[in-house]
Kinemage of the C-alpha trace (Angstrom):
@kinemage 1
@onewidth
@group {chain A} dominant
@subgroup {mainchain}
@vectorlist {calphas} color= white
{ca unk a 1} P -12.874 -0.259 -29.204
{ca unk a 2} L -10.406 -1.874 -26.805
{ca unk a 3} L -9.479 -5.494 -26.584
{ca unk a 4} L -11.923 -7.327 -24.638
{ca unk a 5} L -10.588 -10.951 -24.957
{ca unk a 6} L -10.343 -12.788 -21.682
{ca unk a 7} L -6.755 -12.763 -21.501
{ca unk a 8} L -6.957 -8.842 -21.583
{ca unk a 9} L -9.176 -8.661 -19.281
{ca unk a 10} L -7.191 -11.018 -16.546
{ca unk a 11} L -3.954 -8.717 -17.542
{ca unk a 12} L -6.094 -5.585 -16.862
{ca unk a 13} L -7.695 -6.488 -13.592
{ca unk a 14} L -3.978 -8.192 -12.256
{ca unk a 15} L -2.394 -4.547 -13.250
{ca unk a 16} L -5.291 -2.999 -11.181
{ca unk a 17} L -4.767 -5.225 -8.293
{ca unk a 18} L -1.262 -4.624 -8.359
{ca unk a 19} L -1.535 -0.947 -8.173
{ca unk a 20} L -3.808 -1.210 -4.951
{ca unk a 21} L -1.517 -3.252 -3.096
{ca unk a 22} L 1.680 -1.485 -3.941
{ca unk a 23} L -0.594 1.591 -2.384
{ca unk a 24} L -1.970 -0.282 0.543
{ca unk a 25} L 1.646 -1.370 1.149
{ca unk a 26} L 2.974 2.699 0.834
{ca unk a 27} L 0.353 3.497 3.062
{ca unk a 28} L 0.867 0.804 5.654
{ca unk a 29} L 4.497 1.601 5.700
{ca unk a 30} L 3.919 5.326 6.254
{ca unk a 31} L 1.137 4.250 9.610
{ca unk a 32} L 4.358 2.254 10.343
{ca unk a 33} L 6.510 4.673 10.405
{ca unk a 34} L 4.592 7.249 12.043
{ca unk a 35} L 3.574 4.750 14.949
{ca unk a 36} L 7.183 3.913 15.832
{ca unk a 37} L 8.089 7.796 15.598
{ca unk a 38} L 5.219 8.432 18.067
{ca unk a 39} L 6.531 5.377 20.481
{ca unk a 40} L 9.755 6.945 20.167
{ca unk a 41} L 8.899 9.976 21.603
{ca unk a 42} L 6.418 8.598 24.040
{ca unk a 43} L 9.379 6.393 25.699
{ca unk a 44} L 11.511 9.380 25.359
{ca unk a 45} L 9.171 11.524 27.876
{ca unk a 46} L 9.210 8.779 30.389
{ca unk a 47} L 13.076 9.093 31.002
């Protein structure tokens, strides 16, 4: 059986919500990216 002390628990569930947001940030960055690449070229068809 694992640990189930409260500690353990609060470690577990902070490790959890730490991989989400490092993954929400990757993800954000790459919509980021992609959106200026796509202004970019949008301004570069106007000239």
């Amino acid at each position: 059986m694992g640990d189930r002390s409260p500690k353990s628990v609060q470690k577990q569930a902070s490790q959890k919500q730490s991989r989400a947001n490092d993954s929400n940030s990757k993800k954000q960055a790459l919509i980021t990216s992609q959106q200026a690449t796509k202004a970019k070229a949008a301004a570069n068809k106007k000239k």
